[in-house]
N, C-alpha and C positions, 0 to 999 in steps of 0.2 A: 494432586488434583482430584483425589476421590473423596465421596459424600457417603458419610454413615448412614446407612440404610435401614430404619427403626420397623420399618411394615413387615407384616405378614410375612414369610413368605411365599405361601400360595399368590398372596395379591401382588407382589413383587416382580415373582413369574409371569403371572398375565401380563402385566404394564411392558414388561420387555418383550413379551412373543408380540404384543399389541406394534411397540414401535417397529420391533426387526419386519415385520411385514407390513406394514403400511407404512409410506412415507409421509412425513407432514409437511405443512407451507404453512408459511405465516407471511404476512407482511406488516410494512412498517405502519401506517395510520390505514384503518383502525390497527391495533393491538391483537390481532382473533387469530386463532389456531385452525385447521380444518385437515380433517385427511383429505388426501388426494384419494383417487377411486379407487371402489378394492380393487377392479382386475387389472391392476397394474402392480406388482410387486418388486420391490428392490434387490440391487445384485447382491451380492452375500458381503462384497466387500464396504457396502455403503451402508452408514449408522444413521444418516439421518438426512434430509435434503428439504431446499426451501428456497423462498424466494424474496426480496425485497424490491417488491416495485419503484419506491420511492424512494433510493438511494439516492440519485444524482440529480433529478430532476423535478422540476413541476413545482418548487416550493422555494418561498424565498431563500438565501444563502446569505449568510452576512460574512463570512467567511471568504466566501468566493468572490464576491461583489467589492471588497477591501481588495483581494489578490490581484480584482483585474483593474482598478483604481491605482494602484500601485504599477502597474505595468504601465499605466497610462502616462504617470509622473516623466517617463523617459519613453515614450513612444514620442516620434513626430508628429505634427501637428493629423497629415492626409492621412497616417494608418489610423489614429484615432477615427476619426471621422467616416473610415470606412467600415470599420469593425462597429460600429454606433450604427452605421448602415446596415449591414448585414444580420446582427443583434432584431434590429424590427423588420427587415421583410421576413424574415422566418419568423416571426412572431415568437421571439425568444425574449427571456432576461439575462444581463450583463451575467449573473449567478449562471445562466447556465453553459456557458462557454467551460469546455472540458481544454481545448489545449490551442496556441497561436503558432504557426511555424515560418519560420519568413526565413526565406534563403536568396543569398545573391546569385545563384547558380540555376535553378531547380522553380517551379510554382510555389507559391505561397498560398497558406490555409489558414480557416478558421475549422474547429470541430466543435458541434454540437451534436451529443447522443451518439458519440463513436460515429457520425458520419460527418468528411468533410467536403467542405467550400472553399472553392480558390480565393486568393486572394487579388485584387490587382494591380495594386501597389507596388512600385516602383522599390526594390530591393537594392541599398548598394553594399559593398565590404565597408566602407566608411559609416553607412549607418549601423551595421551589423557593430562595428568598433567600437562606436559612443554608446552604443547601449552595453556594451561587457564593461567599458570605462563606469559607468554610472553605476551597474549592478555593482561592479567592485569599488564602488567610493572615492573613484580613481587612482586604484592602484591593484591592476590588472598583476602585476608578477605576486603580489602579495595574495593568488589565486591559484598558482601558476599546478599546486598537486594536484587540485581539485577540476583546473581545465586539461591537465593530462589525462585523466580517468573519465573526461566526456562530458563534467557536467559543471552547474554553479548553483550554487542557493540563492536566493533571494526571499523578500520581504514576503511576511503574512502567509510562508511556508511552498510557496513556490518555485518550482523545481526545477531549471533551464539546461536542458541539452545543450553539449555545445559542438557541432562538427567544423573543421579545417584543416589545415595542413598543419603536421606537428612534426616539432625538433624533438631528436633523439642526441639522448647524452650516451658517453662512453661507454657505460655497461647495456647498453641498446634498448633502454628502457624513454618512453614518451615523458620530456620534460616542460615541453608546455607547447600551446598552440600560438600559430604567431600572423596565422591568417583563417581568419573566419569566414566560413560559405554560411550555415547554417544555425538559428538559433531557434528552439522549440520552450515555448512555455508550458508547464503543467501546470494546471488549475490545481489548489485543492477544494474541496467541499467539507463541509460540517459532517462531523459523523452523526448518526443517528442517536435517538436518547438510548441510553444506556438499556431502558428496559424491552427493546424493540429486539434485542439479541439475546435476551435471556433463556428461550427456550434453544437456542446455539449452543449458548455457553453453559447450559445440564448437560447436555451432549457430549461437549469435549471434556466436564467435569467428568463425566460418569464412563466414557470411555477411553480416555489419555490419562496417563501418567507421567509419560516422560517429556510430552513434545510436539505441538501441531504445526507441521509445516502449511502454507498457505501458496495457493499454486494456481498459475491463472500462464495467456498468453500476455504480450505486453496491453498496457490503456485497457485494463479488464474492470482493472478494481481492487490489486492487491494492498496498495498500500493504503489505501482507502480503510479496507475489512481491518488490515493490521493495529490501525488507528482504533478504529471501534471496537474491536477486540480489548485491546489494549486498555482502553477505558471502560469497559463493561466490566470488565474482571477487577481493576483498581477503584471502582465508585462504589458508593456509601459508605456503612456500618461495617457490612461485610465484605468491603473489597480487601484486596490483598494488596502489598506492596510490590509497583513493578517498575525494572528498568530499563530504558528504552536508549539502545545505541546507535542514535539517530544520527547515520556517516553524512548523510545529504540535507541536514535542517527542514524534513519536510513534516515534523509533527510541530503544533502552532499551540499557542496561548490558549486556545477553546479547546483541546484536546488535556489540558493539565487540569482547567479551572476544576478545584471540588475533591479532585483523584489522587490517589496514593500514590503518586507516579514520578517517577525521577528521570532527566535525560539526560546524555551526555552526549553532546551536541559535535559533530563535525571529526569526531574519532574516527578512525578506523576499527571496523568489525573487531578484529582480534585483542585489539590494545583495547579498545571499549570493555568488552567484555569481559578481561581481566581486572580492569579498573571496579567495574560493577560489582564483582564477586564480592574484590577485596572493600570495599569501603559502602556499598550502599543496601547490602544485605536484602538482596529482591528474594520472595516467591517465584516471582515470573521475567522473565529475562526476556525482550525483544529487538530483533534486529530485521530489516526489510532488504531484501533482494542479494540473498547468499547465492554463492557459488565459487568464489575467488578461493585458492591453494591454503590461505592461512583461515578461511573461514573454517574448514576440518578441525587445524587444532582448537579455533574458540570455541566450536559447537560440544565437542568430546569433552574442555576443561569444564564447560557448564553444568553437563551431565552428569560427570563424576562429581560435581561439586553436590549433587539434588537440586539444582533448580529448574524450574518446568522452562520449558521455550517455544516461545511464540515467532517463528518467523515465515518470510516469503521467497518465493524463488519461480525463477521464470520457465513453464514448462506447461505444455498440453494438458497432461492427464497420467494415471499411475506410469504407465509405460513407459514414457516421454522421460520421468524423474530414474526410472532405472538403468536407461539408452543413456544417458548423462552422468559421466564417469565421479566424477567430483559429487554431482547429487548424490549419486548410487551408493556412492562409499560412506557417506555421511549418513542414508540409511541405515546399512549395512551394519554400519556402526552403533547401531540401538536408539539413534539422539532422539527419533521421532516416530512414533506409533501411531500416529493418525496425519491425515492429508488433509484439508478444505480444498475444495477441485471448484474456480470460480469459471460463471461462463455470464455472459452480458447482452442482451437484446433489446433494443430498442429504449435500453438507458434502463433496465431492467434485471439488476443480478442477481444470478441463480445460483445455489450452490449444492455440492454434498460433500460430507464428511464422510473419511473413508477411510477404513485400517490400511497397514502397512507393511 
């Protein structure tokens, strides 16, 4: 990931002492750079910080408007009509709904902007059923790995939680769920245009080499950046070839259109990532939400193989990733030299780029 650097180098020096002491922001429309004020200085571990207002919200989505059109196909008829409801007294759009959570146990919610609303719809385990039935095309055990590790994929890359009570097979491992309390929708959103992260991705050019992990708490925005990421570094002329071991189907058709980018849809991390090396020859290798025992050996076979890696993992801030045994080691391990540390306010995310 490093850029041959043809200037000066006196003027080379300035531009570096320029960024390490100021931080910059940019956001998404307009396109405009601006420091942040001098008397504000960054910590020594942070390369670069910024903000895109318009990530999630405020513009239309055709992405996200298809993902919750799709959800509607197998809602009953009253949740439709109440999420249609709540959609307009907030004076929202269908695009900006972030996540639906209906449980037959618990309150039921809509989230818009990281804050949620109850729902008051009538929740039963029989409705909770016919929607896993429909998600899986009616045939629910032919799911059965995928509802043992908590989740299920669905249409137009949305990404369904799934909580209940789960059977254990003989080596005492979870083989599948066989009563459902709770099911949670993630929205996705369109990533941003590719040149909206340019002045991001100089950053992780000019400071990584081996590896950015991306690091947020949960509904921040990681796999969101990963997306965009992902596609910024793979579009145009000059993108690179990259491959994406997408274990949860949550990168979508507007994430490929145009890009150099390959995915291998529904793998497991490890097996993914092998398969990648050997057969689709990436620059850039991604995977979203490491931290599982065999995720060690994929990230270290990638490394030693030279390819860069882009991925995500659930965690505060530096501290948080070194307190976390399995992250820590995976540090430790060399795979990743810089951190993305994401943080989200009022549908507004923040971030810094950060050694390691």
């Amino acid at each position: 990931m490093r850029i041959e650097n043809s200037a000066p180098a006196s003027l080379t020096s300035a531009v570096r002492f320029f960024i390490r002491k100021k931080a910059v922001r940019f956001c998404a429309l307009p396109l405009v750079t601006e420091p942040r004020p001098t008397d504000q200085t960054m910590p020594p571990q942070v390369l670069f910080e910024g903000d895109v207002p318009s990530l999630l919200y405020g513009t239309e989505d055709a992405l996200a408007t298809r993902a919750i059109l799709s959800l509607f196909s197998i809602y009953p008829s009253e949740l439709r009509r109440e999420i249609e409801a709540r959609v307009v007294s907030r004076r929202r759009m269908l695009c900006d709904i972030e996540e639906i959570r209906l449980s037959s146990k618990a309150a039921s919610s809509i989230c818009f902007c990281g804050v949620e609303y109850s729902l008051s719809v009538s929740v039963s385990c029989e409705m909770l059923s016919s929607m896993v039935k429909a998600i899986c095309h009616g045939a629910p055990f032919s799911h059965r790995e995928e509802m043992a590790e908590g989740y299920l994929p669905f249409e137009n890359g949305v990404r369904v939680g799934v909580a209940g009570a789960c059977r254990y097979n003989g080596s005492g491992e979870g083989s599948a769920i066989h009563s459902f309390h709770t099911l949670i929708f993630r929205i996705p959103h369109t990533p941003l245009r590719t040149e909206a992260l340019a002045p991001l991705c100089e950053h992780i050019r000019k400071h990584s080499h081996r590896g950015c992990l991306i690091v947020s708490p949960p509904r921040v925005g990681k796999t969101t950046m990963l997306r965009m990421l992902c596609r910024a570094f793979s579009f145009g002329e000059q993108g690179v070839r990259v491959a994406v071991v997408d274990t949860r189907g949550e990168f979508t058709d507007d994430d490929f259109a145009g890009a150099k980018m390959d995915a291998l849809t529904g793998y497991g991390r490890e097996r993914g990532a092998g398969i990648a090396l050997r057969t689709l020859s990436p620059k850039i290798l991604a995977m979203d939400e490491i931290g599982a025992e065999g995720d060690v050996r994929a990230l270290c076979d990638v490394m030693r193989a030279g390819v860069y890696l882009l991925a995500s993992a659930h965690a505060r801030d530096l501290e948080d990733i070194k307190g976390r045994p399995l992250l820590s080691q995976i540090v430790e391990a060399g795979v990743f030299d810089c951190a993305l540390l994401l943080s989200r306010e009022s549908g507004h995310l923040s971030f810094q780029l950060c050694r390691l």
